[in-house]
LOPARO-708800 format. One record per residue (C-alpha): x, y, z. Coordinates in steps of 0.001 Angstrom, whole numbers, plus 500000, padded with zeros to 6 digits. Layout:
BEGIN
XYZ
...
END
This chain:
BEGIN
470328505591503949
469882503148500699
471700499732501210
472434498514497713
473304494549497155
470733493431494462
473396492807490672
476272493906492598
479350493502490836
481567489945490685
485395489544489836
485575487503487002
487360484728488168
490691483512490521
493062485115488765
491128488446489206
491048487903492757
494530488041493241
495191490673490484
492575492925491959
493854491943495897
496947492193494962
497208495286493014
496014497320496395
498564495701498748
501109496953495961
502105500026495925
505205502644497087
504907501261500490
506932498269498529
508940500021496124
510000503273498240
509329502536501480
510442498945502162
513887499295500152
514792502479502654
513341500728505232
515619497544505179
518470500029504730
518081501494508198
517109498201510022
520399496156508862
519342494606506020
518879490507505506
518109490322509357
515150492837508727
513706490732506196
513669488104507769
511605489318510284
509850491252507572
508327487967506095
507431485896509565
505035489054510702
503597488730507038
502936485403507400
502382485137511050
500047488283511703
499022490149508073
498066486866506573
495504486039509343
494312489673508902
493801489999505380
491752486402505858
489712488116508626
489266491204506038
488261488776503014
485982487075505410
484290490118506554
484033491465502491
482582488428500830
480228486917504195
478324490531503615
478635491459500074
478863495287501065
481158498306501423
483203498677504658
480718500298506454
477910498103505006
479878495209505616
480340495343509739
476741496742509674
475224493514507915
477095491121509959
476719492933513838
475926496525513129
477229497234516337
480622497364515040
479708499671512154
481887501863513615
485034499901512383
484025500113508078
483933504174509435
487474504034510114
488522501983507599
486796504924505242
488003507756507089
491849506155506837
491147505700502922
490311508891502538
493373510355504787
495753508291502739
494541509666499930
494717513021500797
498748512325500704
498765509566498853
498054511352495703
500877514175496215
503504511595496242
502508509654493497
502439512721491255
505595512959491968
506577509702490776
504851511286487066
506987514171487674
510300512191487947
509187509742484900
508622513168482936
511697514316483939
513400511149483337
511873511262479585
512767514785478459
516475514909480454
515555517403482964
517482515141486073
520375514789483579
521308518235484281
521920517399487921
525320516493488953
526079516133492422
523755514993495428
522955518179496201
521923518966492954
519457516599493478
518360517511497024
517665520876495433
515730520065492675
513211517145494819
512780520177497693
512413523109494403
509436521156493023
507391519860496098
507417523672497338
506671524701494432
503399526776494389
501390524896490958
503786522100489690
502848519412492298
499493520179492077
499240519968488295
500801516287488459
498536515487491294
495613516522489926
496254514069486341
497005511206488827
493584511953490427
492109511831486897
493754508849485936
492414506946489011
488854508781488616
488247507631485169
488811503834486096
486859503835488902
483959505357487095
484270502476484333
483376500142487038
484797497360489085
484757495206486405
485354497426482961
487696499492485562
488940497849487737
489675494466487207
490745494804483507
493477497569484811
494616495042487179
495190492856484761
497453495458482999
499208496640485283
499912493887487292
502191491964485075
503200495302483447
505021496001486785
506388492702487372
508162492779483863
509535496102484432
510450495066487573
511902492140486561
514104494093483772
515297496466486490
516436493616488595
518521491775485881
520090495243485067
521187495671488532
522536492350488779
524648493139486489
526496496167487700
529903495828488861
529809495457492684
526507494815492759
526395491573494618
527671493474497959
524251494854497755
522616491668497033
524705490203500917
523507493013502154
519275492234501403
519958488790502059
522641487675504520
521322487765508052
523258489475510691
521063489411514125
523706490981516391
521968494554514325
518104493182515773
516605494878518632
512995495146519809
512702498175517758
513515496355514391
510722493636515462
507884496752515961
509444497935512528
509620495263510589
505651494820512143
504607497891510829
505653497591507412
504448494349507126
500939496226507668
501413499196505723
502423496997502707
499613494556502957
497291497203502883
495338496042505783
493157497809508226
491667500550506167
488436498434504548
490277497866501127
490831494326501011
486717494102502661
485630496053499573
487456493964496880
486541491047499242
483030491670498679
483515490997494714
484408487861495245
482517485070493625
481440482191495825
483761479668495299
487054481368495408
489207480513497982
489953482649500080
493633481271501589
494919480752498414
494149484270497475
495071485758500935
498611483752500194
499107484544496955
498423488313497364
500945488105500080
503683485812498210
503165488554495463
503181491863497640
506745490282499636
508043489339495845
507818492357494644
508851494795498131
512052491791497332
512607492660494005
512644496367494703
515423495833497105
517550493572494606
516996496660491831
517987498827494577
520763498017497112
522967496128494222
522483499810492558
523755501787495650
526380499466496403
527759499886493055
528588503439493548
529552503441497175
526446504855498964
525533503997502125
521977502054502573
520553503809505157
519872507083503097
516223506772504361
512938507999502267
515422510250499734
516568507484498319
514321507056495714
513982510835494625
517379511778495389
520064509261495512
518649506681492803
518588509371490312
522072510325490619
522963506786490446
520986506613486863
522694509779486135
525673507461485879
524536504687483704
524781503733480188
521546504681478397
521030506441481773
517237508558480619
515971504701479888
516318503131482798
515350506034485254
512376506605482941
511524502641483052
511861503050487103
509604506082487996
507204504167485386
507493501279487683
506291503804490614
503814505287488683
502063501759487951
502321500580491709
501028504139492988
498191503972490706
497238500332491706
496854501831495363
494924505326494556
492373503110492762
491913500543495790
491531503359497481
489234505685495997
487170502299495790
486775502428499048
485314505775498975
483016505252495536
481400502143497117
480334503393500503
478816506266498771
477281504454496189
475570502080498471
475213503785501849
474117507309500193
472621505593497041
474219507369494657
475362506418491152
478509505065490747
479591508147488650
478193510463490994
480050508586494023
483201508423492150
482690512380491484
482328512724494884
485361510998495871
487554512555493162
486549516096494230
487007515588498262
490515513986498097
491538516268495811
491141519148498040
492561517769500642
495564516195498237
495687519992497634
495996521116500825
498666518456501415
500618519308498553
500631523092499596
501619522691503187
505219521303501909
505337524648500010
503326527667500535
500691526555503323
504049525657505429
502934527677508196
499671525357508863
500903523440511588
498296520396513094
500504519520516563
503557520568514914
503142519043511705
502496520237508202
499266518852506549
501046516261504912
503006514902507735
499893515034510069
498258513456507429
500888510321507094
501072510361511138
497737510053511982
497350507011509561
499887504838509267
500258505579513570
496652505514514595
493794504518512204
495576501630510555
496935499767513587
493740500525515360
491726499620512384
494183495816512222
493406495422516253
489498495834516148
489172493782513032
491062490951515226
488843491606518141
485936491344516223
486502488665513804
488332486444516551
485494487110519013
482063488384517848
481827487592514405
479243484679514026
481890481241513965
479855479572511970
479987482222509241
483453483037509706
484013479441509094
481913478790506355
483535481510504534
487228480142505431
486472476345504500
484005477847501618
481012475983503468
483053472717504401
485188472239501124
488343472383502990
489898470858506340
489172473210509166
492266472746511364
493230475527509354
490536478002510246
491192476856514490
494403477971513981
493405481361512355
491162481860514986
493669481153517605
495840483730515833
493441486246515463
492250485708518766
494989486016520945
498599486896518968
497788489389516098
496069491517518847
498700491407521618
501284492428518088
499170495493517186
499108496371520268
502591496522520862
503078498764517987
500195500852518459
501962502050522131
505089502184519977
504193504656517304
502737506530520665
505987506926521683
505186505053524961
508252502612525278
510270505644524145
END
């Protein structure tokens, strides 16, 4: 193997940092996941919760990550290997979970291209009644070539700014696209404010009723705090690795977070005052964004402009993900197999998008591939967001909290001294002994085992 470090790429400066950070931890897991999610958990209680695991466990985590990504200066694998190759083993899973997420994460955000297509030329405004709707979302991710054709441009899209490079690619799409989704979020929000009834919606997101809270909502609202951040699968330890010396690494870690929880926020204030407005119930689960929002546009004023500025607000945050992502890929084979960086995104784009194939096809006309009972896709989702990303969060605790070299992990924290370190004895106290004990609770949850 060929360990590459020598003119390795740098972000150019703090506000890259959290751009770049912040553009993988943002993605549908805010905008279509956490709005349904807060639905079915009871609302301003959930979110609550929601934002003391962010700060209280995926905070210290993402710190651990950063520390572990700019202490080596390498890919995920190259990373663990540099600093106690022992534990090499963890930057495998992270890489393995990339490329699983991928694999799915790519179907779904062509569909958010389809919908914005759709949105454009009027071809939802036909629909008329929910089930209309249902029809049409379950029509088109069975079908046999249209999912893949809008996969396979998202793939491009996401292949051609990885090849640029991290910093022609990377961080000057992050820059883009960054405050490109906070304005359009931002619009969304003010139009939804404005709809009549819409401030039932906005009680809903924000006043707390803890009679609805049981364990189950905790382990939830745990989960989703992890998917969101984007932690556990070696994403934030590559972009970590970019960093230039003296950025600070809390500020960044809390500003990525402050930025990721803003925006899952303003997703639910664009949302529930919307479904409110016109007398659906919150809990409509994942269809709400491909089924019941559009029918709500359908209703609107200048209805094909605002569902076509929302699906381009999905399409932004999906892509911001896929690319975090596929770096994950491009860098450990550009420096563990020492290939170039075109050749290692090549690589990437062609493997995850077979298997995005695959995954597309098993909703349609692979149906009858069944891994444990569940379609590629599914299995896909499961064994990810269930397994290799909790497992991925409780290892990275272990080691960081336990093995990693203190004075390193320090150093890195209190960038050699600068800062006070009752900070970093409290992270270490975190990662040490809560964040573990908290993944491992909702590991044996998604197993089912308290069930």
């Amino acid at each position: 193997m060929v360990h590459r470090s020598q003119g390795r790429a740098t972000l150019g400066g703090k506000l890259s940092a959290v751009l770049v950070a912040a553009g993988s931890s943002v993605g549908l897991g805010n905008i279509w996941r956490f709005p349904y999610v807060v639905g079915e958990n009871g609302g301003g209680a959930f979110l609550v919760i929601y934002v003391l695991c962010v700060l209280l466990f995926g905070l210290p985590i993402m710190l651990a990550e950063f520390s572990v990504g700019r202490a080596s200066h390498r890919n995920a694998v190259g990373a663990y290997r540099k600093l106690d190759r022992r534990w090499k083993f963890l930057g495998y899973n992270g890489v393995l979970a990339a490329f699983l997420i991928l694999g799915f994460y790519f179907v779904v955000s062509g569909w958010t291209a389809e919908y914005m297509v759709q949105s454009v030329t009027g071809g939802l405004a036909h629909c008329t009644a929910p089930e209309q709707y249902a029809a049409f979302f379950e029509g088109f991710i069975a079908h046999p070539w249209r999912p893949l054709v809008y996969t396979g441009l998202f793939i491009l899209a996401t292949h051609v700014i990885i090849a640029m490079g991290v910093q022609k690619g990377i961080e000057r799409s992050s820059k883009l696209l960054m405050p490109l989704l906070l304005v359009v979020l931002l619009a969304l929000a003010v139009h939804s404010l404005l709809m009549p009834g819409g401030g039932e919606g906005l009680r809903f997101l924000f006043r707390p009723d803890f009679s609805k809270v049981t364990p189950a909502t905790v382990l939830v609202a745990m989960g989703q705090a992890f998917f969101s951040l984007s932690i556990g699968l070696g994403t934030m330890v590559t972009y970590a690795s970019y960093f230039k010396p003296e950025t600070d690494l809390r500020k960044t870690a809390f500003n990525v977070t402050l930025l990721d929880t803003l925006v899952a926020v303003l997703a639910g204030v664009v949302i529930f005052p919307a479904v409110f407005s016109v007398g659906i119930a919150p809990t409509s689960g994942p269809s709400l964004v491909f089924i019941t929002l559009p029918g709500i546009f359908n209703g609107m004023p200048l209805s094909m402009v605002w569902s076509t500025v929302f699906f381009l607000l999905l399409v932004i945050a999906a892509l911001t993900s896929t690319l975090s992502l596929h770096e994950v890929l491009t860098a450990y084979m550009q420096e563990e197999w020492g290939l170039s960086r075109r050749r290692a995104a090549w690589t990437t784009t062609a493997a995850t998008a077979a298997l995005g194939a695959l995954a597309s096809l098993s909703l349609g006309v692979l149906g009858g591939w069944k891994i444990c009972g569940l379609n590629i896709f599914d299995s896909l989702d499961y064994l990810t967001a269930n397994i290799l990303l909790p497992a991925g969060g409780f290892v990275t605790c272990i080691f960081v909290g336990w093995f990693m070299d203190r004075r390193k992990f320090e150093a890195q924290i209190t960038n050699n001294g600068a800062f006070r370190a009752w900070f970093f004895v409290a992270l270490r106290w975190l990662l040490r002994y809560f964040c573990p004990v908290v993944l491992l609770l909702m590991f044996l949850d998604n197993l089912k085992v308290f069930h």
